[in-house]
C-alpha atoms as an extended CHARMM CRD file, in Angstrom:
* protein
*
       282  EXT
         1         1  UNK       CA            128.2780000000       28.0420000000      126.5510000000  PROA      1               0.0000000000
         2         2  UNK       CA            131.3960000000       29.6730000000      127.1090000000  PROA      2               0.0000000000
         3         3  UNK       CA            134.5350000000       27.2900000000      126.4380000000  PROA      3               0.0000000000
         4         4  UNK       CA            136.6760000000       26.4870000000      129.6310000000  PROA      4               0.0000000000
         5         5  UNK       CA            140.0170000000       26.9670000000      128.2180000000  PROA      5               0.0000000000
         6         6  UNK       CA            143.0650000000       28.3390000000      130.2930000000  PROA      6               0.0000000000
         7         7  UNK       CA            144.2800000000       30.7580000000      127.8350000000  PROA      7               0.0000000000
         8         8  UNK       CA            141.1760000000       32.4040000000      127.0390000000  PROA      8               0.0000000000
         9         9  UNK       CA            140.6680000000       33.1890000000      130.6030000000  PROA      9               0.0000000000
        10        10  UNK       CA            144.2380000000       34.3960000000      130.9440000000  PROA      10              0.0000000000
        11        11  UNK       CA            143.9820000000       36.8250000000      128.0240000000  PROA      11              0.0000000000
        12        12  UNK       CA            140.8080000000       37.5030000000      129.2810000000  PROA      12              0.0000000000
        13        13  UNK       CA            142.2500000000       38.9880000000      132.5640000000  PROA      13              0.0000000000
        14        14  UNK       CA            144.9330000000       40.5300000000      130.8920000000  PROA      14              0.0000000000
        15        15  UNK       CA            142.5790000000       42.4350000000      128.8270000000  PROA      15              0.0000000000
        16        16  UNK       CA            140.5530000000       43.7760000000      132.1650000000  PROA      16              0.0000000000
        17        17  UNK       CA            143.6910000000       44.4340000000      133.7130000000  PROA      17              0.0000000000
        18        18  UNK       CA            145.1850000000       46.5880000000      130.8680000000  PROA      18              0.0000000000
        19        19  UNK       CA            141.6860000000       48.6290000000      130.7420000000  PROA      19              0.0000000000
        20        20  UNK       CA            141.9840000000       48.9980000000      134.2380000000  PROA      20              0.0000000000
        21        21  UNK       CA            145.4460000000       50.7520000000      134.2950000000  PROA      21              0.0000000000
        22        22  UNK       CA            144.5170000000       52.8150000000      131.4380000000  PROA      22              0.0000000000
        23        23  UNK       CA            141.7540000000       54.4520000000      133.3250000000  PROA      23              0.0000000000
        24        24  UNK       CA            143.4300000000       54.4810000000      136.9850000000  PROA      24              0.0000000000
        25        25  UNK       CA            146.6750000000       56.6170000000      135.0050000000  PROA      25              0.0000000000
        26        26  UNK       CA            145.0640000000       59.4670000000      135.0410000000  PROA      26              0.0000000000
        27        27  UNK       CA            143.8950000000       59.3180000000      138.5770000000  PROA      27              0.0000000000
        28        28  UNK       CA            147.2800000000       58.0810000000      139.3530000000  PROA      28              0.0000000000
        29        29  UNK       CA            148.7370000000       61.1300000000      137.9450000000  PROA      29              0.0000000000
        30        30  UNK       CA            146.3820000000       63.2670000000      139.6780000000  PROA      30              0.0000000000
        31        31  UNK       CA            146.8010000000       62.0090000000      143.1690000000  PROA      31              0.0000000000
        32        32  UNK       CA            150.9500000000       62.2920000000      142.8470000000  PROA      32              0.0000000000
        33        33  UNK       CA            150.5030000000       65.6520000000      141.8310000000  PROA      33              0.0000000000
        34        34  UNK       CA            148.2880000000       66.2720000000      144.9460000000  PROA      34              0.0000000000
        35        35  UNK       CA            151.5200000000       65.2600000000      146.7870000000  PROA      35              0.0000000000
        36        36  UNK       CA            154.0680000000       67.5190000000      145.6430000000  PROA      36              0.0000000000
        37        37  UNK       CA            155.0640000000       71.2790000000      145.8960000000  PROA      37              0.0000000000
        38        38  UNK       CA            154.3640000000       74.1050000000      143.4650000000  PROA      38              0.0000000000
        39        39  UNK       CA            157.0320000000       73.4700000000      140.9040000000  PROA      39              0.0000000000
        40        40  UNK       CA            157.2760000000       69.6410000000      140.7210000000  PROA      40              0.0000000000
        41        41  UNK       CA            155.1540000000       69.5330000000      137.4070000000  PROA      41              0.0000000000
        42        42  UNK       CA            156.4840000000       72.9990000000      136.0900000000  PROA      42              0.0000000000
        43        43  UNK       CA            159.9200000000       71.1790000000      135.8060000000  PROA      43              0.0000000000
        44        44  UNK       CA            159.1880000000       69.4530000000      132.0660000000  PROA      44              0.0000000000
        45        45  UNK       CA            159.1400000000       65.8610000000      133.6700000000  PROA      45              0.0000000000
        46        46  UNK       CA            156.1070000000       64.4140000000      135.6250000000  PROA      46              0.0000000000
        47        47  UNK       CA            156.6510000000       62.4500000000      138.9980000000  PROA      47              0.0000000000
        48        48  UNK       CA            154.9000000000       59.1050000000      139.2890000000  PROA      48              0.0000000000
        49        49  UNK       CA            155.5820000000       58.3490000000      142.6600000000  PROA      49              0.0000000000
        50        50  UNK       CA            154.0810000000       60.6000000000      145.6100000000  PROA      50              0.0000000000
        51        51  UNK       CA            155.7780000000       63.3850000000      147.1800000000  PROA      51              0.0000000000
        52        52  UNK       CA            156.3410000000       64.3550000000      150.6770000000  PROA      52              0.0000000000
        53        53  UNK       CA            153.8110000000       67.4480000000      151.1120000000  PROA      53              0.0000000000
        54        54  UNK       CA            150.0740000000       65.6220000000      150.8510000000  PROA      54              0.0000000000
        55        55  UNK       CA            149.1090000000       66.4410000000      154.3130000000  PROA      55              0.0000000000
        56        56  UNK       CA            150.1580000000       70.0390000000      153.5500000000  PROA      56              0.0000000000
        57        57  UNK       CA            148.2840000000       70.1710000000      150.1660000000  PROA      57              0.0000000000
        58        58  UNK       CA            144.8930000000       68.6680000000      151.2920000000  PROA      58              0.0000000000
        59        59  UNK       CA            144.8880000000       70.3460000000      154.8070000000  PROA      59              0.0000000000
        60        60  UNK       CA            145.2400000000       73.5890000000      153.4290000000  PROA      60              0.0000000000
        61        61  UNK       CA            142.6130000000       73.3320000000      150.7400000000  PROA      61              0.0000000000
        62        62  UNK       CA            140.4780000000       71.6230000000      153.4880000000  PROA      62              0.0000000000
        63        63  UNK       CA            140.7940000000       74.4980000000      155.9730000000  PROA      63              0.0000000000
        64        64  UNK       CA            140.9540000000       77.7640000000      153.6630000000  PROA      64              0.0000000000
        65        65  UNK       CA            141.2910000000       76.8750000000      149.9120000000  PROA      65              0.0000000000
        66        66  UNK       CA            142.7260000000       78.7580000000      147.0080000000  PROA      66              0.0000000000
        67        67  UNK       CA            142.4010000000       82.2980000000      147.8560000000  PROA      67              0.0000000000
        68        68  UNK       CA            143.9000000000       83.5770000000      144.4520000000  PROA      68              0.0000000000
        69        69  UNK       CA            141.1550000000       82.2970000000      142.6790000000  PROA      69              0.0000000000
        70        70  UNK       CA            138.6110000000       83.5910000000      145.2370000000  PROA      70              0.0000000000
        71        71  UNK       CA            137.2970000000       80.0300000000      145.8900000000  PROA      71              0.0000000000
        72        72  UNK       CA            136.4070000000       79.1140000000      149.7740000000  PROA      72              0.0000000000
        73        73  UNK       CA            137.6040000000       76.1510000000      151.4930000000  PROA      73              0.0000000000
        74        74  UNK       CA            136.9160000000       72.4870000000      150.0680000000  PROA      74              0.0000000000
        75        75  UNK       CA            134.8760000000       71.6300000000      152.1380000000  PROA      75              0.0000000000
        76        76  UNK       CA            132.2130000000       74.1540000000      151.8840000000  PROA      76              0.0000000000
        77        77  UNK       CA            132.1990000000       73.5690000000      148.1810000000  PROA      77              0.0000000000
        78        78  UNK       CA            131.5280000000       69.8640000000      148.5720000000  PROA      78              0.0000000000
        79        79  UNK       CA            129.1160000000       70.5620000000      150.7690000000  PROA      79              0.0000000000
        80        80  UNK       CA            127.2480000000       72.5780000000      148.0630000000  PROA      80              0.0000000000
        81        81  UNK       CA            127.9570000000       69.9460000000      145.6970000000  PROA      81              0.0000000000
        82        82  UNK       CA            126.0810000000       67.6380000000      148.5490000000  PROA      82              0.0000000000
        83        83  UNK       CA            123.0280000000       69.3390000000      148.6700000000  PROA      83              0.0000000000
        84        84  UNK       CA            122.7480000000       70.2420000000      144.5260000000  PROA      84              0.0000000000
        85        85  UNK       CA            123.8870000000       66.4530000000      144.2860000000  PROA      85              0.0000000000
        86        86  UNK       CA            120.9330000000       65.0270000000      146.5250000000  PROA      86              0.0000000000
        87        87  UNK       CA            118.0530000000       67.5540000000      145.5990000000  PROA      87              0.0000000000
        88        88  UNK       CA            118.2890000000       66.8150000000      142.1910000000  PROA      88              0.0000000000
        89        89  UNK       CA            118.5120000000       62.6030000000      142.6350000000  PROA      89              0.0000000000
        90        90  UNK       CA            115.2430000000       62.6720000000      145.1590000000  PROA      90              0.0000000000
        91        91  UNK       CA            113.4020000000       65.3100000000      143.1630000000  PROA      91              0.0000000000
        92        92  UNK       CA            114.1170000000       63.4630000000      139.5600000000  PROA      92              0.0000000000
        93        93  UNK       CA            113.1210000000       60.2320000000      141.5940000000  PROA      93              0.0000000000
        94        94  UNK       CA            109.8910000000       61.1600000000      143.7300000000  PROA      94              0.0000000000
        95        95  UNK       CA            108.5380000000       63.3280000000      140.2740000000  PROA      95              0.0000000000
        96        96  UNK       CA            109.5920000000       60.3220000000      138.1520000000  PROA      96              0.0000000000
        97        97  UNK       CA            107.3710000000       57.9800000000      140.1590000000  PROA      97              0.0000000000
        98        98  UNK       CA            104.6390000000       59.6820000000      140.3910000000  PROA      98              0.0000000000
        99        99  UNK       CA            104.2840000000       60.8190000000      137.1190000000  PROA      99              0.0000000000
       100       100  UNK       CA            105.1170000000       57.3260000000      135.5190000000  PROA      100             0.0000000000
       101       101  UNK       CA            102.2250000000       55.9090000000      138.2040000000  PROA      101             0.0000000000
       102       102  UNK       CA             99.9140000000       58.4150000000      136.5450000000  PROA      102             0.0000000000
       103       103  UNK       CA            100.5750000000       57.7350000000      133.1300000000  PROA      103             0.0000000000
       104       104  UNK       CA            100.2650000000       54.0710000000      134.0820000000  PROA      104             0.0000000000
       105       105  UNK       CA             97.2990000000       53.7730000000      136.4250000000  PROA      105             0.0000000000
       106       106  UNK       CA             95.0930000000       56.3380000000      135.9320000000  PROA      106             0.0000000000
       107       107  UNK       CA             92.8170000000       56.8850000000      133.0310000000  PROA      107             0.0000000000
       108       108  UNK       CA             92.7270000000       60.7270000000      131.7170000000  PROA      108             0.0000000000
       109       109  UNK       CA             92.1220000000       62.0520000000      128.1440000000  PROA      109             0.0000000000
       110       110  UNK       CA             95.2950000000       62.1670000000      126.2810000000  PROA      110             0.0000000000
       111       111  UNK       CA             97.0200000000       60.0040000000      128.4670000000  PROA      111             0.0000000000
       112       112  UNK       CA             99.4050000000       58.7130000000      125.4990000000  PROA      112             0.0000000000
       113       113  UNK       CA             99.7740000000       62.6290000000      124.3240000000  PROA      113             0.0000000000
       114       114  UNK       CA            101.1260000000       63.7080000000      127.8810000000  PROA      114             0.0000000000
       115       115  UNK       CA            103.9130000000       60.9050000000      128.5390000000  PROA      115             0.0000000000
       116       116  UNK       CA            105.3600000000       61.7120000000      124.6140000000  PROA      116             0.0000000000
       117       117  UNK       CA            105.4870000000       65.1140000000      125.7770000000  PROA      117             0.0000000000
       118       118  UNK       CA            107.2960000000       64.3690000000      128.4730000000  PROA      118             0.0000000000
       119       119  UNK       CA            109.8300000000       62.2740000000      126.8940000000  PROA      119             0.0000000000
       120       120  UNK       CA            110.2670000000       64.3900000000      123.6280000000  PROA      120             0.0000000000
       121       121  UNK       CA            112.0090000000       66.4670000000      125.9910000000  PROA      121             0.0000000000
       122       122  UNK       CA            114.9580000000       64.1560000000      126.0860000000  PROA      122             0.0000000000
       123       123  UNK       CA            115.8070000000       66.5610000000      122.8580000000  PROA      123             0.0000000000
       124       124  UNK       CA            116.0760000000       69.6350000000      124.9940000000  PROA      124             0.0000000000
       125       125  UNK       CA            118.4700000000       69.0860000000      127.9410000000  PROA      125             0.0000000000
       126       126  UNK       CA            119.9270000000       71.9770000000      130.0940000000  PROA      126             0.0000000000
       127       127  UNK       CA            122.6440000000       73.4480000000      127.2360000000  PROA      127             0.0000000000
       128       128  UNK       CA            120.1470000000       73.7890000000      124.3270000000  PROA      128             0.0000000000
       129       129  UNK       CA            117.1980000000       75.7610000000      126.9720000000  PROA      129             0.0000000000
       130       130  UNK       CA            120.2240000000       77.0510000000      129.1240000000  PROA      130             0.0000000000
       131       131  UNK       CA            119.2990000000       80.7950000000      127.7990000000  PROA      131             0.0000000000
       132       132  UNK       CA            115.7980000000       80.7390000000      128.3460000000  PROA      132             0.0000000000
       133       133  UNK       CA            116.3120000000       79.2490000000      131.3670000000  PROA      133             0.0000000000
       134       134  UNK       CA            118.5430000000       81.1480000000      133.0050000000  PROA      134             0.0000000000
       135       135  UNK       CA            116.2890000000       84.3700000000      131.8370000000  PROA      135             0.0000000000
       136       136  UNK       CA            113.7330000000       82.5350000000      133.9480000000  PROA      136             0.0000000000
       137       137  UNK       CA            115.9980000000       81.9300000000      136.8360000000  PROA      137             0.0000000000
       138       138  UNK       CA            117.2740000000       85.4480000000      136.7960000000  PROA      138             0.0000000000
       139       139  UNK       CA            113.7730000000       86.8580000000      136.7190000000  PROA      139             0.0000000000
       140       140  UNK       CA            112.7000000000       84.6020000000      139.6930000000  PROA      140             0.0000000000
       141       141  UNK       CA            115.0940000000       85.9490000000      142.0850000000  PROA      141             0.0000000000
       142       142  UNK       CA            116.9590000000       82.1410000000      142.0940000000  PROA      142             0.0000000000
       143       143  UNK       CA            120.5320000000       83.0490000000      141.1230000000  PROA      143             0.0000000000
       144       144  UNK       CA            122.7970000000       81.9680000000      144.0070000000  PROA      144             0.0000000000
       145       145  UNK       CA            121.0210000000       80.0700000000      145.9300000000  PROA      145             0.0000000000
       146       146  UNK       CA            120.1440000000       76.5190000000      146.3730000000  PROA      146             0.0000000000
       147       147  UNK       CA            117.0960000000       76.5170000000      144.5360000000  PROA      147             0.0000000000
       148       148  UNK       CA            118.8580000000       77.9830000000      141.6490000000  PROA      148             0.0000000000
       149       149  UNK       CA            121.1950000000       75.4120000000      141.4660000000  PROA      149             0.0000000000
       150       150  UNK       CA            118.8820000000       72.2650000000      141.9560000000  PROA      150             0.0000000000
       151       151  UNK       CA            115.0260000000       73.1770000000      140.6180000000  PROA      151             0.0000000000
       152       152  UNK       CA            116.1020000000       73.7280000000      136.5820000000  PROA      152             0.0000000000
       153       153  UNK       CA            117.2720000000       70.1770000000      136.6480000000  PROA      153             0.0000000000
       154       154  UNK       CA            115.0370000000       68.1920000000      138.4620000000  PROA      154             0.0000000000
       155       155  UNK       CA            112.5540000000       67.4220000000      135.8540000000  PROA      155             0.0000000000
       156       156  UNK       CA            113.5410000000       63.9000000000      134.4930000000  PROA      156             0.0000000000
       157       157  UNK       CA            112.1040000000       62.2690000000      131.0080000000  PROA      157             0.0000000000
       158       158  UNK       CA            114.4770000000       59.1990000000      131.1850000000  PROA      158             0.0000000000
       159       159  UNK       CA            113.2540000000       58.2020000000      134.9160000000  PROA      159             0.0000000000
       160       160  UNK       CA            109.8410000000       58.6530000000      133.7410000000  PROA      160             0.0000000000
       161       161  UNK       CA            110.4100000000       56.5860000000      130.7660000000  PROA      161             0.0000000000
       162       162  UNK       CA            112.0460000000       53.7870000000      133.1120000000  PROA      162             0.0000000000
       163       163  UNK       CA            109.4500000000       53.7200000000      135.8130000000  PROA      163             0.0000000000
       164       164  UNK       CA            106.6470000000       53.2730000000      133.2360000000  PROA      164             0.0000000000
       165       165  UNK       CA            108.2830000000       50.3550000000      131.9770000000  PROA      165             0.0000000000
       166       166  UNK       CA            109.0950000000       49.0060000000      135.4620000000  PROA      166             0.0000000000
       167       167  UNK       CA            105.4210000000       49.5190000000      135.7130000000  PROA      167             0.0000000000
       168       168  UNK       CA            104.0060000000       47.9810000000      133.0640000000  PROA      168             0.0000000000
       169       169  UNK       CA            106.0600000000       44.5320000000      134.1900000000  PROA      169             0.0000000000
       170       170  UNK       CA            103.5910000000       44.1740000000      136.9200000000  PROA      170             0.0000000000
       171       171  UNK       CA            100.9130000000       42.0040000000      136.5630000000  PROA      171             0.0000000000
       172       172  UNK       CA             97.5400000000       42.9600000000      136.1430000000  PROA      172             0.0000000000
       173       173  UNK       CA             96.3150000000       40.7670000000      138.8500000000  PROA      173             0.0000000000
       174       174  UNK       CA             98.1940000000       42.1960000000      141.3310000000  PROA      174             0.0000000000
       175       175  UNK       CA             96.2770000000       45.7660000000      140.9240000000  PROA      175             0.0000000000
       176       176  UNK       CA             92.6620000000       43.4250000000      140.9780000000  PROA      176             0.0000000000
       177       177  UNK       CA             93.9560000000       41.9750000000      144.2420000000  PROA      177             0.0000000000
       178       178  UNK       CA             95.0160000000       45.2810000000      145.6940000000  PROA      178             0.0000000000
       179       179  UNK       CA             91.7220000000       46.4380000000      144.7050000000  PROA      179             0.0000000000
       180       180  UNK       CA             89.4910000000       44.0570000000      145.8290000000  PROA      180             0.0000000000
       181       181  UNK       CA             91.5110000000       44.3230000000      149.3500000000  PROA      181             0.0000000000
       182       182  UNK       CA             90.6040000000       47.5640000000      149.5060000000  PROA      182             0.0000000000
       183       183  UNK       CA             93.3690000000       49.2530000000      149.2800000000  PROA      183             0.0000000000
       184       184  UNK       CA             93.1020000000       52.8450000000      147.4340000000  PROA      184             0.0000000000
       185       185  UNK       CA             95.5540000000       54.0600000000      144.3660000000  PROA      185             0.0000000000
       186       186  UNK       CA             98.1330000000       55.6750000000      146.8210000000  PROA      186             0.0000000000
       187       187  UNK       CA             98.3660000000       53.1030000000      149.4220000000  PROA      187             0.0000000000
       188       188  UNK       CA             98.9090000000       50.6570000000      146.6320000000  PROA      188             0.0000000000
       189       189  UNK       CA            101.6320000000       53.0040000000      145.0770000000  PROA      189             0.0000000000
       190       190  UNK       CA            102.8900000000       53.1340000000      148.9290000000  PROA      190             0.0000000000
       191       191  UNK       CA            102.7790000000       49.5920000000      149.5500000000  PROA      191             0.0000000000
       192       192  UNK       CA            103.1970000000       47.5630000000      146.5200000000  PROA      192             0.0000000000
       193       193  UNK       CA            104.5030000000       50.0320000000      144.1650000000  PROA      193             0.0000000000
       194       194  UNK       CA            107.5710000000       51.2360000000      145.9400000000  PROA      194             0.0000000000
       195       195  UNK       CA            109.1030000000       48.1830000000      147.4740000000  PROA      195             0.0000000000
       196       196  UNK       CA            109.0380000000       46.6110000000      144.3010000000  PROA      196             0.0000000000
       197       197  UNK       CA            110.8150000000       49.4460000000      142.3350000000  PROA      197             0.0000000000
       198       198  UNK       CA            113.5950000000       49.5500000000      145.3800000000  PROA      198             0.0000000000
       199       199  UNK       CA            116.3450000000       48.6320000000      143.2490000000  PROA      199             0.0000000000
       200       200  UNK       CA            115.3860000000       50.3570000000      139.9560000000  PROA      200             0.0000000000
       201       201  UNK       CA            114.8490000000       53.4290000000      142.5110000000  PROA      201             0.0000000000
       202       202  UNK       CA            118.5790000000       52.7630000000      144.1040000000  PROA      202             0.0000000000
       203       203  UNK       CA            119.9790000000       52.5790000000      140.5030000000  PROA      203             0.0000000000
       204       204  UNK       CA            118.6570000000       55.5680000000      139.8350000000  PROA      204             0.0000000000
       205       205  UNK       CA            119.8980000000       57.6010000000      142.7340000000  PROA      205             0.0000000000
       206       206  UNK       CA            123.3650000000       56.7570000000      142.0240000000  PROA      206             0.0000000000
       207       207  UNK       CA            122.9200000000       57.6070000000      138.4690000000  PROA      207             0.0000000000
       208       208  UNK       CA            121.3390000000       61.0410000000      139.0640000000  PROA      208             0.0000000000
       209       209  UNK       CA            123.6080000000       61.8900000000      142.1160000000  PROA      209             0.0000000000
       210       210  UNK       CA            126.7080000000       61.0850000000      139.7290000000  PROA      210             0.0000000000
       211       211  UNK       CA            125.1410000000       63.7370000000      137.9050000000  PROA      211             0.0000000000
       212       212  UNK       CA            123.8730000000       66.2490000000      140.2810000000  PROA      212             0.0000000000
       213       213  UNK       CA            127.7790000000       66.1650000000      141.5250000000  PROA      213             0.0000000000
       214       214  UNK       CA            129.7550000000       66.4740000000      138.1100000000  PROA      214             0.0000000000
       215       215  UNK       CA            127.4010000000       69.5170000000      136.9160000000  PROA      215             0.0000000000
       216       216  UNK       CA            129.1680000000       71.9980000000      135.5370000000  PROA      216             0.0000000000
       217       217  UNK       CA            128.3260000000       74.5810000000      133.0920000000  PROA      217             0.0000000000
       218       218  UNK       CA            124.7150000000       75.2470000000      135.1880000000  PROA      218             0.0000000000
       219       219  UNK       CA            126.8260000000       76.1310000000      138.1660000000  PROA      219             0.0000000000
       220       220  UNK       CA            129.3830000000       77.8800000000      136.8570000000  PROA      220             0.0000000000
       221       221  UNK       CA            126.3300000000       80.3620000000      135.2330000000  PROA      221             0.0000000000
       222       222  UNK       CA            124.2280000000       80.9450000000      137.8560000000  PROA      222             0.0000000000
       223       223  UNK       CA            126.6410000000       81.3610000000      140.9950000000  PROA      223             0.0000000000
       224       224  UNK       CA            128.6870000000       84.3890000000      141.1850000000  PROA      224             0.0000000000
       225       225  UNK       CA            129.2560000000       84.2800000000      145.1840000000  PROA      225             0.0000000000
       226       226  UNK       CA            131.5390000000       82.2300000000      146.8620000000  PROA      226             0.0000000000
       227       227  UNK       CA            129.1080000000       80.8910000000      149.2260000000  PROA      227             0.0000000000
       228       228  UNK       CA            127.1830000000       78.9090000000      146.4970000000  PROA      228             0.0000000000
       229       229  UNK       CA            130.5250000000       77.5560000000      144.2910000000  PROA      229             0.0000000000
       230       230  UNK       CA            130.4140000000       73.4630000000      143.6450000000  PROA      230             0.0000000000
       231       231  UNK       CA            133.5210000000       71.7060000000      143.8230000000  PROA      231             0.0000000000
       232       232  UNK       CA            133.3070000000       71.0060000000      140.1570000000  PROA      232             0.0000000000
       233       233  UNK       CA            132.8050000000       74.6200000000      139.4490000000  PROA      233             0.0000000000
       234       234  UNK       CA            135.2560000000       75.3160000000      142.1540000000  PROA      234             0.0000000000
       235       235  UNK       CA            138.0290000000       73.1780000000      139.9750000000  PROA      235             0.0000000000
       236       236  UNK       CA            137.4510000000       75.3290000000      137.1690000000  PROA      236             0.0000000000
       237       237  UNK       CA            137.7730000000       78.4180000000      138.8470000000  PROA      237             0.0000000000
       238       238  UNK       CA            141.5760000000       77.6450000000      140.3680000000  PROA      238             0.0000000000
       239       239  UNK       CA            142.7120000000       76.3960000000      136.9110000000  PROA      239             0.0000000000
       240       240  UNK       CA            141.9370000000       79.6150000000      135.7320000000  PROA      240             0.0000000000
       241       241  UNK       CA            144.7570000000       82.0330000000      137.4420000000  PROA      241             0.0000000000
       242       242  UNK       CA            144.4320000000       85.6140000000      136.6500000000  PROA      242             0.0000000000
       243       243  UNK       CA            148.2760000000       86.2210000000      138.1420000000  PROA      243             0.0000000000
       244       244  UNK       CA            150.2090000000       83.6050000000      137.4060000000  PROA      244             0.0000000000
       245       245  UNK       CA            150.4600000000       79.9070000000      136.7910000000  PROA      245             0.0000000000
       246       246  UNK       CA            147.8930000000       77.6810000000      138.3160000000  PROA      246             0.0000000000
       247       247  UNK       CA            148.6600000000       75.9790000000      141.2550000000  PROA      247             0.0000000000
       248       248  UNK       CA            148.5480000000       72.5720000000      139.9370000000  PROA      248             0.0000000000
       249       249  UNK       CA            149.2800000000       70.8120000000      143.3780000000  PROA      249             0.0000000000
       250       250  UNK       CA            146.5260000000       72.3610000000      144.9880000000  PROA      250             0.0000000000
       251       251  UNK       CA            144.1810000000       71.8120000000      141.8680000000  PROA      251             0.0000000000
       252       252  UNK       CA            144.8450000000       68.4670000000      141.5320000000  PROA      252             0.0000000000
       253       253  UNK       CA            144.5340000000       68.0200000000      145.7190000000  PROA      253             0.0000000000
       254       254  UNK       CA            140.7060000000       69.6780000000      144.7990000000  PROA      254             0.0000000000
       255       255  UNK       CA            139.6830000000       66.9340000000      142.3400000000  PROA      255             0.0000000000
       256       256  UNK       CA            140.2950000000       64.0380000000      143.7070000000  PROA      256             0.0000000000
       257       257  UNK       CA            139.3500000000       64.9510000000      147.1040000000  PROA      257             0.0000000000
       258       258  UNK       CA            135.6520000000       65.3700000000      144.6660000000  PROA      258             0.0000000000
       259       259  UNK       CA            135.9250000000       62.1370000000      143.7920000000  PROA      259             0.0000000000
       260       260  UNK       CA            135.3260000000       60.9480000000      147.2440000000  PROA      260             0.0000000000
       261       261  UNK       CA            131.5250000000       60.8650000000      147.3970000000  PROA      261             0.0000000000
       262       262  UNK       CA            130.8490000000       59.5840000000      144.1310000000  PROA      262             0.0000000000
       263       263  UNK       CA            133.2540000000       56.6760000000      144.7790000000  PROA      263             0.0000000000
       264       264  UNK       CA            131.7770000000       55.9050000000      148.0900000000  PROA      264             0.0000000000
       265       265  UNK       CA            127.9500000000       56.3150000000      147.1570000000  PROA      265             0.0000000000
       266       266  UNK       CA            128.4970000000       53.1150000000      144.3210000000  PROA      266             0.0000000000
       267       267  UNK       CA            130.9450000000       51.4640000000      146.5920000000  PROA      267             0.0000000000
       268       268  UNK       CA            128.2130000000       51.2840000000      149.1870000000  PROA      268             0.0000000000
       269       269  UNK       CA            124.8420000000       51.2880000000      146.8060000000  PROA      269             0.0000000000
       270       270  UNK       CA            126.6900000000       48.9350000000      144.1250000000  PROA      270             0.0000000000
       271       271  UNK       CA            124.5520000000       45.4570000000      144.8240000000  PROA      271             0.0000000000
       272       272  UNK       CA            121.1700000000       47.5860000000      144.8270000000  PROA      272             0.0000000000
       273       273  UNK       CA            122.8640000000       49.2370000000      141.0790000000  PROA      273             0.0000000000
       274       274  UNK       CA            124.0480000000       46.1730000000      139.8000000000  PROA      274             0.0000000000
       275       275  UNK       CA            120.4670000000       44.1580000000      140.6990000000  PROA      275             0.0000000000
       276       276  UNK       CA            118.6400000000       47.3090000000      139.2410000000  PROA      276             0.0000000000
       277       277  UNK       CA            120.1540000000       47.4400000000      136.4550000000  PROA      277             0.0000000000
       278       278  UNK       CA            119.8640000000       44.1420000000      135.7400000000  PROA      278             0.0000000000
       279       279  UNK       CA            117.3740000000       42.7260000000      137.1870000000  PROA      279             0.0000000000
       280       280  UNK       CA            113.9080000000       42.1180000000      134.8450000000  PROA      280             0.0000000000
       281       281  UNK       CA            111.6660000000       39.8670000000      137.0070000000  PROA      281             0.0000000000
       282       282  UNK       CA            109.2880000000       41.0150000000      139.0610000000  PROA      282             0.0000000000
């Protein structure tokens, strides 16, 4: 039982509230620098209130980006990011399922032998294979293109591992019930399955779309024309000026106009993350 005692609560909320300013600084920082002109953060001394030139800054990285750094507009970058972000959270999620229902459901020889294969491959994410796989990219035809971006990463040993488990919380009676109605192994993966894994499902997606959207180095490897840059790869391009200083306004402008989706996909998803995450009752 925790003890009901004013002070504890007070330094309690103190606490939260000095974590809280410690990580909104830097996005603080960010978004005044969004608002200013050129020099304003060249001068030695940072600004911490906003400036007068945000509408400039964001409408003209909006409508034609940073053409020194040969990046296109925003937009078309985010929506790049979009599409990477989304085909990797559906594909990790619908091969996931499946392949955890499998493991689960169906007896095969060396059932046991094929999930631990699937999840000793939590040792090999995308940096350690990222030569090999980019050989195999590169031979395929894939680089620059959506496919390039999204199929490498798709495969998913941690959602595997976590649907199995979700899985194996379901009573055994429910499957002899399902059965004796009838019903065959995909309409009781379509009907029973499913709605029951909604939230672990929903936590998921905003997980793996978190990641899908703040990839980086896979990106920045495999996309050499403009048309396929990600916003986060986009970032790193304009912070890298060939003539000159980097237009730190403008940068700045970039990133947290990327923060937008992320922020509003948990804003809108968080009761389905928070009940998914905890939530161990079925």
């Amino acid at each position: 039982m925790i003890e009901n005692r004013p002070g504890l609560h007070l330094a309690a909320h103190l606490l939260l509230i000095f974590g809280v300013c410690v990580v909104a600084l830097p996005v603080w920082v960010a978004f005044v620098a969004s608002t200013h002109g050129p020099t304003a953060f060249m001068s030695g001394t940072i600004p911490m209130w906003p400036g007068p030139h945000l509408v400039e800054n964001y409408s003209r990285m909006l409508d034609s980006g940073l053409s020194t750094s040969g990046t296109p507009a925003v937009g078309h970058m985010m929506l790049n990011s979009l599409i990477m972000a989304m085909c990797i959270a559906v594909g990790k999620i619908v091969i996931s399922v499946t392949s955890a229902f499998a493991i689960v459901y169906f007896r095969f020889p060396f059932r046991g032998l094929a999930f631990w294969c699937i999840f000793v491959t939590l040792m090999l994410p995308v940096e350690v294979r990222i030569v090999p796989t980019f050989q195999v990219v590169a031979d395929l035809g894939m680089l620059n293109s959506y496919a390039g971006l999204t199929i490498p990463l798709i495969a998913s040993a941690t959602a595997t591992f976590l649907f199995r488990q979700v899985f194996l919380t379901i009573p055994d009676e429910l499957t002899e019930a399902a059965r004796i109605d009838g019903a065959g192994p995909m309409k009781f993966f379509r009907d029973i399955l499913l709605p029951l894994s909604r939230t672990n499902i929903a936590a998921l997606f905003v997980i793996l779309f978190i990641y899908g959207w703040n990839q980086y180095l896979w990106p920045l490897l495999i996309t050499t024309s403009a048309d396929y840059y990600t916003i986060v790869a986009g970032i790193r391009r304009m912070a890298d000026a060939v003539d000159g200083l980097p237009q730190w306004h403008l940068v700045m402008a970039t990133a947290m106009l990327a923060m937008i989706p992320p922020v509003l996909v948990v804003i809108f998803m968080q009761r389905l993350f928070v009940k998914g995450l905890v939530e161990t009752e079925k």
